[in-house]
C-alpha positions as CSV (number, residue, x, y, z in Angstrom):
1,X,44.4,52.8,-42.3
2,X,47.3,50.9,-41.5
3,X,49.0,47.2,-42.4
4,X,51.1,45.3,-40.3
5,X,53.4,43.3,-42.7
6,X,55.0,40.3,-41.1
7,X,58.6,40.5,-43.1
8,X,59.3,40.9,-46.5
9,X,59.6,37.3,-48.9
10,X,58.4,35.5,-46.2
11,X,56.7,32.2,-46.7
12,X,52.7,32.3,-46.4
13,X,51.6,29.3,-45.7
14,X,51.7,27.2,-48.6
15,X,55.5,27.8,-49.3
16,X,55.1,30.3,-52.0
17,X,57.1,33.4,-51.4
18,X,53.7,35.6,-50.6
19,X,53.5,38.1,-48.5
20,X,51.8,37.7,-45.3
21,X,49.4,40.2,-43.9
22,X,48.2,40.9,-40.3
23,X,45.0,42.4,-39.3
24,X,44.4,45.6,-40.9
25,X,43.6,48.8,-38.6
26,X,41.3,50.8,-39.9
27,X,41.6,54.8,-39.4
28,X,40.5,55.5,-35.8
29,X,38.7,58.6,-36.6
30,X,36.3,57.2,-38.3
31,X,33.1,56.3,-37.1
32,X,32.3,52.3,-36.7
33,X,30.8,51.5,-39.8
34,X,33.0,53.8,-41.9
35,X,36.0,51.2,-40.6
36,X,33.7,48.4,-41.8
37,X,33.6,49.6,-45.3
38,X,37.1,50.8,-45.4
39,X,38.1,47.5,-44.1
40,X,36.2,45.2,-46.5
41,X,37.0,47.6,-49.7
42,X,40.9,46.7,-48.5
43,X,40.3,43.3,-48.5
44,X,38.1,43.4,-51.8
45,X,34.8,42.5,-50.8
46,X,31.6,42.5,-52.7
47,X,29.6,46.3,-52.3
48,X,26.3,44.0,-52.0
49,X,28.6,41.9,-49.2
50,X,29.5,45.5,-47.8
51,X,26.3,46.8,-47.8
52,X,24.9,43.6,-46.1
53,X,27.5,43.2,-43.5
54,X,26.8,47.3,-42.7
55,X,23.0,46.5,-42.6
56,X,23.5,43.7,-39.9
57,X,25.9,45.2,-37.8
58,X,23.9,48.4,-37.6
59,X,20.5,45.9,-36.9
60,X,22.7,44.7,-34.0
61,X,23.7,47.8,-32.8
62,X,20.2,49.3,-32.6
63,X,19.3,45.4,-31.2
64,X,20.9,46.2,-28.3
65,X,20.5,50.4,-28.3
66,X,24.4,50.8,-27.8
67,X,25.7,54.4,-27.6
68,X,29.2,54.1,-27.6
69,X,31.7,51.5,-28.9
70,X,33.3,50.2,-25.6
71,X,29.8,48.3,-25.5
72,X,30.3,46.9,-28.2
73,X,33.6,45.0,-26.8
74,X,31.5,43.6,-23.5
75,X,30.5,40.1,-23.3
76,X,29.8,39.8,-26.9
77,X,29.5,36.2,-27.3
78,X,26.0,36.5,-25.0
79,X,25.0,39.8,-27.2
80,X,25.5,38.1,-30.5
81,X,23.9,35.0,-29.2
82,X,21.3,37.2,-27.8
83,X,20.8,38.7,-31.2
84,X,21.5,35.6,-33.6
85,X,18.4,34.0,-31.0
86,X,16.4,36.5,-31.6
87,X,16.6,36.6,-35.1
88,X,15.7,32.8,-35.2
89,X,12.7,32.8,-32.6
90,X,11.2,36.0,-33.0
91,X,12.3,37.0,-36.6
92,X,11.5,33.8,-38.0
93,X,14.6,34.4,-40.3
94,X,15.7,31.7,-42.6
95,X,18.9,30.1,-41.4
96,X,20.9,31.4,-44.2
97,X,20.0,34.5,-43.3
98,X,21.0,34.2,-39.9
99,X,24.5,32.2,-40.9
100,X,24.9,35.5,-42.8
101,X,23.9,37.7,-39.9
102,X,26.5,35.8,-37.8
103,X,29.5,36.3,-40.7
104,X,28.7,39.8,-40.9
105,X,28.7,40.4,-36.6
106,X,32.3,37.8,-36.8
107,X,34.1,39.9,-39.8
108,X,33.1,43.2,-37.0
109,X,34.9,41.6,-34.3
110,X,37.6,39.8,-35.6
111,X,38.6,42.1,-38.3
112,X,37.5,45.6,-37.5
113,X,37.2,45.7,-33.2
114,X,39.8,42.9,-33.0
115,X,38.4,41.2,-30.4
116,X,38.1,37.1,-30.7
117,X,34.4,35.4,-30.3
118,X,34.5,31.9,-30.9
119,X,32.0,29.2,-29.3
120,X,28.9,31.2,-30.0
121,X,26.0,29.0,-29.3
122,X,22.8,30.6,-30.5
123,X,19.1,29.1,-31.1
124,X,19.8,28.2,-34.6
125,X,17.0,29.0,-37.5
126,X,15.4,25.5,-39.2
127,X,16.5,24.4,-42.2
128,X,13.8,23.5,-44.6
129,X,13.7,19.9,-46.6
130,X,14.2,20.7,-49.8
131,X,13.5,19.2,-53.3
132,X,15.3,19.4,-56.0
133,X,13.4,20.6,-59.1
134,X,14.8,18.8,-62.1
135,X,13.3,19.9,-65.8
136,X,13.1,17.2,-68.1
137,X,14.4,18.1,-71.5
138,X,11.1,18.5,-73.3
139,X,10.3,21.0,-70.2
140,X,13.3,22.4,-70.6
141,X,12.9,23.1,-74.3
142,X,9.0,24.3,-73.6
143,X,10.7,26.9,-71.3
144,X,13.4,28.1,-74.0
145,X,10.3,28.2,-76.5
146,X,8.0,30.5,-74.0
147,X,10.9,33.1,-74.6
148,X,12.4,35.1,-77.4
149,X,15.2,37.5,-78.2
150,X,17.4,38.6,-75.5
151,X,15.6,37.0,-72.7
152,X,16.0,33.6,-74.6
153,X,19.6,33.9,-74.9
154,X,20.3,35.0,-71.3
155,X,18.4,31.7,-70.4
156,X,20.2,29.7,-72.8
157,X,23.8,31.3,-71.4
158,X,22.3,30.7,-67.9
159,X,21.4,27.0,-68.5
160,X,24.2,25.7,-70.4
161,X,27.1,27.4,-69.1
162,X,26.0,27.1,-65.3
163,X,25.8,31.2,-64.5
164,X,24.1,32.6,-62.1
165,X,21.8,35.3,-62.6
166,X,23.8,38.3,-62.5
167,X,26.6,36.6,-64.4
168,X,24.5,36.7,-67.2
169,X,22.9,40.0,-67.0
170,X,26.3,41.4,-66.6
171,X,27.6,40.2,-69.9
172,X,28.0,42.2,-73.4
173,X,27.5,40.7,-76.6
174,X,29.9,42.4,-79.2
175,X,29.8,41.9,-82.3
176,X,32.2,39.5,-84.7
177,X,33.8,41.3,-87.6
């Protein structure tokens, strides 16, 4: 594992003294996905984003039964269109699960093999119409009311301060002395 660093103090690109980094080269003895995760926990990413990204790009790799990783590197704008059609025709995947299929195969590329893919034209999945659903505020109080103790409060947390779901499992109530 390696960083190329472009010169010390100079200007990133919005003037502000950082430091600007190149690609980083994960350890070639590694096997593919090792480098994945090695990569992404250098650049801080998610362990649900790293485990997805490793799911996809080892769905891909079995997609098109590759053996060793100079296949990887031939035409792969037709095999990731290949794939990313699939998905969509045959998989009948949502199309934000195939915009995350696609991230996950571009960050392998660009940021672990190296190699640029742009232009990627691939059957793309529908997008359903969708609805908002908007409580009124004797629905919304109806719903708080349904609810008590700790589930009632992570609701209320959820609702008025705009978490998402994990965000307000995740929190700890401590006590005010």
């Amino acid at each position: 594992m390696s960083k190329a660093w472009t010169g010390q103090g100079q200007k990133g690109s919005h003037g502000s003294g950082e430091r600007v980094w190149a690609r980083i080269i994960p350890n070639p003895k590694l096997k593919l996905l090792d480098q994945c995760r090695e990569v992404m926990r250098l650049k801080h990413y998610s362990i649900r984003t790293e485990r997805c990204y490793c799911d996809w790009i080892r769905r891909y790799i079995h997609f098109h039964k590759m053996r060793l990783r100079e296949e990887l590197t031939q035409e792969p704008k037709a095999k990731i269109e290949l794939f990313l059609s699939d998905l969509a025709v045959n998989g009948q995947v949502a199309a934000a699960t195939q915009n995350q299929a696609f991230n996950s195969l571009l960050f392998l590329y660009r940021e672990v093999l190296g190699v640029a893919v742009d232009g990627v034209e691939a059957v793309r999945a529908d997008r359903p119409v969708r609805v908002p659903v908007v409580l009124t505020k004797e629905e919304t109080r109806r719903v708080f009311l349904a609810m008590s103790g700790t589930t009632q409060l992570v609701v209320k947390l959820l609702y008025g301060g705009g978490l998402r779901l994990l965000e307000g499992l995740r929190l700890r109530v401590h006590p005010v002395r």
